[in-house]
C-alpha positions in Angstrom: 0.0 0.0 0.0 2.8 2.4 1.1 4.4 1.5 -2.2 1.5 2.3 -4.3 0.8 5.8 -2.8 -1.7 5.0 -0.7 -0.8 6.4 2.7 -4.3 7.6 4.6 -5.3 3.6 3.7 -2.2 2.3 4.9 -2.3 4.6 8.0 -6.3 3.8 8.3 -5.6 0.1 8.4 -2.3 0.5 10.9 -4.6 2.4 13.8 -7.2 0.0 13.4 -5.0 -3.1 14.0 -3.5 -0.9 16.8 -7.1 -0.3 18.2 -7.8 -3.5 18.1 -4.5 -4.7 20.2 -4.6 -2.1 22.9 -8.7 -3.3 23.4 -7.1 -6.9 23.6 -4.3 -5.8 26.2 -7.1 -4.0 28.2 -9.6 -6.6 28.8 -6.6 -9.2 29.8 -5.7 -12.7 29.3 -8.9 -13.8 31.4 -11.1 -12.4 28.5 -12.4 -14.2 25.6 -10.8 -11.4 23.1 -7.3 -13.2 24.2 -8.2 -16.4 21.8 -9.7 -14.6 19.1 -7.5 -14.6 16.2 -6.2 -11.0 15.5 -7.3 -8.6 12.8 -3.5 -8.5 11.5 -3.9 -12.7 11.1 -6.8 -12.9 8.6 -5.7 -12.0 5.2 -8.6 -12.2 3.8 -10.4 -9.2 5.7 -6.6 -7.7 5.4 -7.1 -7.9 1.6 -10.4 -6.9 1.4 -9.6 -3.7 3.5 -6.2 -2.8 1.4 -8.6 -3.1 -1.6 -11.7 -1.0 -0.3 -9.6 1.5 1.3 -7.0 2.5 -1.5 -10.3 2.2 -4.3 -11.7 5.1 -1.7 -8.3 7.0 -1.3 -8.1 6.8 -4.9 -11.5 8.5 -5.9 -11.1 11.2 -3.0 -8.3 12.0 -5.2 -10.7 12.5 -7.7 -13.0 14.4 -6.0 -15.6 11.6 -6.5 -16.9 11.3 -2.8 -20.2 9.2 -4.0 -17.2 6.4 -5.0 -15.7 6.8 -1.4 -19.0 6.7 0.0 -19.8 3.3 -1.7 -16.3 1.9 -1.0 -16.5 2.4 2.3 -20.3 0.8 2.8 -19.2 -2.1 0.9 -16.6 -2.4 3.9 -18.8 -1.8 6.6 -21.8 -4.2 5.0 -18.9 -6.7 4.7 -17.7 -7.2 8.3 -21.6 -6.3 9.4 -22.4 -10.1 7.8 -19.1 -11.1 9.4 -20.3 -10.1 12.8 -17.1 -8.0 13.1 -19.6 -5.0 15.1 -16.5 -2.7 15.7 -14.9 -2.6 12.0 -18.9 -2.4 11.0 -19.4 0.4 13.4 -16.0 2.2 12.4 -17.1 2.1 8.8 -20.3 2.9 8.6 -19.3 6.1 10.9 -16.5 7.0 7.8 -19.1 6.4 5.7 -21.4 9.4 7.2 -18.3 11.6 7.4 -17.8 11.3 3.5 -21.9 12.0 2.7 -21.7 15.4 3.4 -19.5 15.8 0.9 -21.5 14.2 -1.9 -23.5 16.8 -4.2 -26.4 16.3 -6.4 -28.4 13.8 -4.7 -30.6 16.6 -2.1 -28.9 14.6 1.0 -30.0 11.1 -0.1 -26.6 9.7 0.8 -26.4 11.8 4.1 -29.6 10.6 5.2 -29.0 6.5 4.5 -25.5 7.3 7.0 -27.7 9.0 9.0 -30.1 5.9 9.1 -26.7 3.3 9.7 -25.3 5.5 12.4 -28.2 5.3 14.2 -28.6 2.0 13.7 -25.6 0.7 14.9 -26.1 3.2 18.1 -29.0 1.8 19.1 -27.7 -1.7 18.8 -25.1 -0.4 21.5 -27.4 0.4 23.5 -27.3 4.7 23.0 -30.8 5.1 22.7 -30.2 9.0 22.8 -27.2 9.2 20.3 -29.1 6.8 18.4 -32.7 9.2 18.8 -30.3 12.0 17.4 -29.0 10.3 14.2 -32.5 8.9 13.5 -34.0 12.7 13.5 -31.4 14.0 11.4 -32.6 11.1 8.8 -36.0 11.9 9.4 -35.3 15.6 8.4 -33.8 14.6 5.5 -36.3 12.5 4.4 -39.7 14.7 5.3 -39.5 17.1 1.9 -38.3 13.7 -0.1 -41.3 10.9 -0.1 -40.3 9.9 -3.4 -37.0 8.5 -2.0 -37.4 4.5 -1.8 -36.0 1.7 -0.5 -34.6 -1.7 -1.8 -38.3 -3.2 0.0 -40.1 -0.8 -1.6 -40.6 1.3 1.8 -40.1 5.5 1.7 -37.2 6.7 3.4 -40.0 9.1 5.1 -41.9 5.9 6.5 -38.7 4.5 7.5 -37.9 6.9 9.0 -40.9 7.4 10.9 -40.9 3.9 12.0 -37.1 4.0 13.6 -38.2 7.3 15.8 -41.4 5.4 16.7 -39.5 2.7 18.0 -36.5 4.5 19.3 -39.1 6.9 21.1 -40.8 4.3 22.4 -37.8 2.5 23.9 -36.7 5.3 25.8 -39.9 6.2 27.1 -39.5 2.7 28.4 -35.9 3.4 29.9 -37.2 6.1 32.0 -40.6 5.8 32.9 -40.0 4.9 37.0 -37.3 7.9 37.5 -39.2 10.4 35.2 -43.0 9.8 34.6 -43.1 13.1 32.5 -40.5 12.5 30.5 -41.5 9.0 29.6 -45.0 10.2 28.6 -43.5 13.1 26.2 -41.9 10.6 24.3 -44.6 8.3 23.7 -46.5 11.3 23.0 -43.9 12.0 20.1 -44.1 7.9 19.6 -47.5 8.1 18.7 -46.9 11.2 16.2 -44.6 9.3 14.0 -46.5 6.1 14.4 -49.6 7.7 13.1 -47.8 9.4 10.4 -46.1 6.3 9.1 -49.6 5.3 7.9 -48.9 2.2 9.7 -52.0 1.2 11.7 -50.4 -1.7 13.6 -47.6 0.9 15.2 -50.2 3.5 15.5 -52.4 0.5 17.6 -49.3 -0.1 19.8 -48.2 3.5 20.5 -52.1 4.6 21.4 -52.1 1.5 24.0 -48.6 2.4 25.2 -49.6 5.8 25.6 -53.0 5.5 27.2 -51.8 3.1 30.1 -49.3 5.5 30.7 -51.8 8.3 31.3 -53.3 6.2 33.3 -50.5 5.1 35.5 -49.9 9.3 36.2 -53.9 9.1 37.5 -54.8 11.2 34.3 -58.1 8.2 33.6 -60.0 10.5 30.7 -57.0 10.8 28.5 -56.4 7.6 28.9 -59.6 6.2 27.8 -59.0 8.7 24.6 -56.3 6.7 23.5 -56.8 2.8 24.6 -60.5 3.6 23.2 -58.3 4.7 19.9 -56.3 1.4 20.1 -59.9 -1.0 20.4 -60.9 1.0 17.2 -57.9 0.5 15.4 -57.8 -3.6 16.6 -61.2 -3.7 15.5 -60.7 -2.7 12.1 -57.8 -4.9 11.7 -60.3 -8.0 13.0 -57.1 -8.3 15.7 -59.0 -10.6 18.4 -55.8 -10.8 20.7 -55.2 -6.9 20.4 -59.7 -6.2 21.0 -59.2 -8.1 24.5 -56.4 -6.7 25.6 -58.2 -2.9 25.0 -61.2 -3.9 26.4 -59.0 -5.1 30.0 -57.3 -1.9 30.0 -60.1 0.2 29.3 -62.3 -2.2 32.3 -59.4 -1.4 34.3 -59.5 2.5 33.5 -63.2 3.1 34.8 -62.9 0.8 37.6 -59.9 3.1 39.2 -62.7 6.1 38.2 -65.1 4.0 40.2 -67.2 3.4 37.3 -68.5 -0.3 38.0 -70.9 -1.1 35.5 -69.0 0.4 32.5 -66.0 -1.4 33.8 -68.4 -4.4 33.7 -69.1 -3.9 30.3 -65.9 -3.8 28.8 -64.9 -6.8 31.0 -67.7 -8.8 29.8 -66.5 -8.1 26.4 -63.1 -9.3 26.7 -64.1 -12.9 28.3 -66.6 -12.7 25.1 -63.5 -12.0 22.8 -61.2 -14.6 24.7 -63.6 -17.4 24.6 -64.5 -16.6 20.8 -61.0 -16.7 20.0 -60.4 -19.9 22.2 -57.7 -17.7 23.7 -58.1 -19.2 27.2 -57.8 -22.6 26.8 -55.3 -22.0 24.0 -53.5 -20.4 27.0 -53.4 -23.6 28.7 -52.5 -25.7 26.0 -49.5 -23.7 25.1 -48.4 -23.9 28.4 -48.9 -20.4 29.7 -50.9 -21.5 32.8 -49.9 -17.6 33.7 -51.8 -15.6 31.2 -54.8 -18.6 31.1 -55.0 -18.1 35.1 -55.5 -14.4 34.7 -58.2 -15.0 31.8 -59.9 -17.7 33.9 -59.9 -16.0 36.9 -61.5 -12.5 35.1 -64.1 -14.9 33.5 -64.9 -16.6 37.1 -65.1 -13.2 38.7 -67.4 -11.6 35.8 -70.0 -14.9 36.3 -70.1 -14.3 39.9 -71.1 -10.7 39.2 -73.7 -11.6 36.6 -75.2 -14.5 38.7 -74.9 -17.1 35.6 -74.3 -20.5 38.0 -73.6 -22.5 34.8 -71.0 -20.1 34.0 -69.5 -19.9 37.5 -68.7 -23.8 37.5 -67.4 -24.1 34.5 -65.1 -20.9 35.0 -64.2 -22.1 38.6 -63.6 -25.4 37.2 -60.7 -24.2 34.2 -59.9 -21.8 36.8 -59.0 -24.4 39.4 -56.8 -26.8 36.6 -54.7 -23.4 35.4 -53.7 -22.5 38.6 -53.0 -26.4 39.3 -51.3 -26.3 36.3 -49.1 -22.9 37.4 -48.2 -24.2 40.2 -46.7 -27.4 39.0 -43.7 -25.7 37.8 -42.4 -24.6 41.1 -44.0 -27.7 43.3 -41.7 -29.9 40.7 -38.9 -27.4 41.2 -38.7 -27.4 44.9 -39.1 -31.2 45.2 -36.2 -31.8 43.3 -34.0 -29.4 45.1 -35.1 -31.1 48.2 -33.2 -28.4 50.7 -34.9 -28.1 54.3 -35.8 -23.9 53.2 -37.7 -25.9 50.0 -39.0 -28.8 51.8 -40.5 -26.4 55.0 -42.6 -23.9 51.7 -43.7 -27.9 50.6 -45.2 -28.5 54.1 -47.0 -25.2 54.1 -48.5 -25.4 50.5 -49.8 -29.0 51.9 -51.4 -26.8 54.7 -52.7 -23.9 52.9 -52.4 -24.6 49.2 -50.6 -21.0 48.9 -48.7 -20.6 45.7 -45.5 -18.7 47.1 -43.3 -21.0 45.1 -41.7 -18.0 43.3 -40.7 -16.4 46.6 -37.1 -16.0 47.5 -35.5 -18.2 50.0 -34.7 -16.3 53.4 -31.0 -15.9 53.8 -29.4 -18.9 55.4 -28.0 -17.7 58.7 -23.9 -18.1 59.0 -22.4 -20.8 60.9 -21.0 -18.1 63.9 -24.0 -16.9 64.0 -25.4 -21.1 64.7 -23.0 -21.4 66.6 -22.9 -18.5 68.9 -26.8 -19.3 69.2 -26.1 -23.0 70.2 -24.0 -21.4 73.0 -26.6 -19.6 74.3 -29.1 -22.2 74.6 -26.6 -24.3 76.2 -25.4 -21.5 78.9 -29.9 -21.1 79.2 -30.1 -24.8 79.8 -27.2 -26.0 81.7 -28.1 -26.6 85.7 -28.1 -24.3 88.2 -25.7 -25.1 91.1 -26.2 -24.3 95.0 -23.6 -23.3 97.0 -24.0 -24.8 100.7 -24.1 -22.4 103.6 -22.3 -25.2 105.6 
């Protein structure tokens, strides 16, 4: 490379073998990087990287950054199939660097390095970064709907659709420490969902964003939107998505005190779930959680409605998916046979409690046994007289 001319390729490829090395060094010989076989080892990503990299040098010579651009994706989609994350990373990063400099596309080129960027962010785990490069792609994008991908999809909708889901996953990341916070993003969620045109995603982000409303005690806004989702579930003849609306919204007016429209809506998902043959599909499958709950709202709904043919049957299936629940963890314990698991065994036998899942209480230390012993022995041992003689 140095021979041909092509020094920034030779230098590019010299710091990341160097990168890669001191990242090696750092983690020690304890970590798995200490086996891997080196970067400056594998000739064939070493000649695919002097080839890539001097074709790129060569047309930023020429002033044809569109050239570079492509060079360096073809690098970065390479050792992206390869699972090689950090040369991936490191090119598709160069790669965003060179679009600026590209002219006569209106930012096309800028805005697919935007999209990569953010891509790879989020994959890292930088949600915010990530939101940041995904906003710059959606600006790009907004005054360009006749920009398409390779699946036929607009960069616009794409790019709704990666701030919908980046949105929604912070709102997610910060919902217990800021409440606020959380909700204004889902807020903006439910923007880009709806203007994707994507009715699924807009379904979603109105659920998401309803029971959030209604865990900050805000139950009429709430309603707006989880009444939005079981219109949009309806539409889409989604039986699953209907049920789980008409819970939340039961759930909404019963925290408003509003019994018998809470009724209502709960009478309607039992309808949905035994139509769909969700509950006992539930036990079948093995999810004696989820069929326990559906049961048990179907038991509780009879009893309200007075229908005694409904109430046995109900407590019946009700009775087998909790048996069936419970099996898990009475199987567990009896195999791990310890006197902590054996003691929860004796009191399930006694009170039929499911507490299986509960943690085990610390076991005490053995100085603390043994100074314990002691003192039992010092309370126990005989008391001795001393004659007055």
């Amino acid at each position: 490379m140095l021979q041909d001319g092509y020094h920034k390729s030779f230098s590019e490829l010299f710091a990341l073998i160097k990168q890669q090395e001191e990242e090696r060094q750092r983690q020690g010989e304890e970590s798995l990087m200490w086996s891997m076989v080196m970067l400056k080892d594998q000739h064939e990503k070493l000649d695919m990287l002097k080839q890539h990299l001097c074709k790129a040098e060569e047309a930023e010579r020429k002033g044809d950054f569109g050239e570079v651009y492509r060079s360096r994706y073809e690098l970065a989609r390479y050792f992206q199939s390869g699972g090689d994350k950090w040369l991936a990373d490191h090119f598709f990063t160069t790669c965003l660097q060179t679009s600026a400099q590209v002219k006569g596309d209106n930012g096309k080129t800028q805005a697919q390095g935007y999209l990569n960027v953010g891509l790879a962010l989020e994959e890292q785990g930088d949600v915010l970064s990530a939101a940041e490069h995904f906003e710059a792609y959606y600006k790009l994008s907004v005054d360009h709907r006749e920009w398409i991908q390779a699946d036929n999809l607009t960069f616009h909708t794409d790019a709704c659709i990666n701030l919908w889901r980046i949105y929604s996953s912070i709102a997610a990341s910060i919902e217990e420490e800021d409440p606020q916070e959380s909700l204004d993003y889902l807020i903006k969620a439910l923007k880009l969902a709806t203007e994707s045109q994507d009715k699924e995603l807009q379904g979603i982000a109105s659920y998401r964003l309803g029971h959030a409303y209604e865990q900050n005690g805000d139950g009429e806004t709430a309603l707006l939107h989880l009444n939005e989702y079981l219109k949009i579930c309806t539409a889409e003849s989604d039986s699953e998505g209907i049920g789980k609306a008409c819970d939340a919204i039961a759930k909404a007016y019963a925290k408003q005190g509003k019994v018998e429209e809470s009724i209502t809506y709960l009478k309607k998902f039992v309808e949905v779930a035994e139509k769909s043959g969700e509950e006992v599909a539930l036990s079948k499958a093995c999810r004696y959680s989820e069929a326990t709950e559906y049961f048990s709202k179907s038991y509780n709904l009879s009893r309200s409605l007075g229908d005694k043919e409904a109430i046995s049957t109900n407590r019946v299936q009700f009775g087998i998916a909790m048996a069936h629940k419970m099996m898990k963890g009475l199987d567990s314990h009896t195999v791990m046979g310890t006197r902590p698991a054996l003691e929860r065994l004796i009191e399930w036998k006694n009170a039929r409690v499911d507490e299986f899942e509960k943690p085990f209480p610390e076991p005490i230390p053995e100085w603390e046994l043994r100074k314990r012993r002691a003192k039992t022995q010092r309370a126990n041992a005989p008391t001795t007289t001393v004659s007055s003689d």
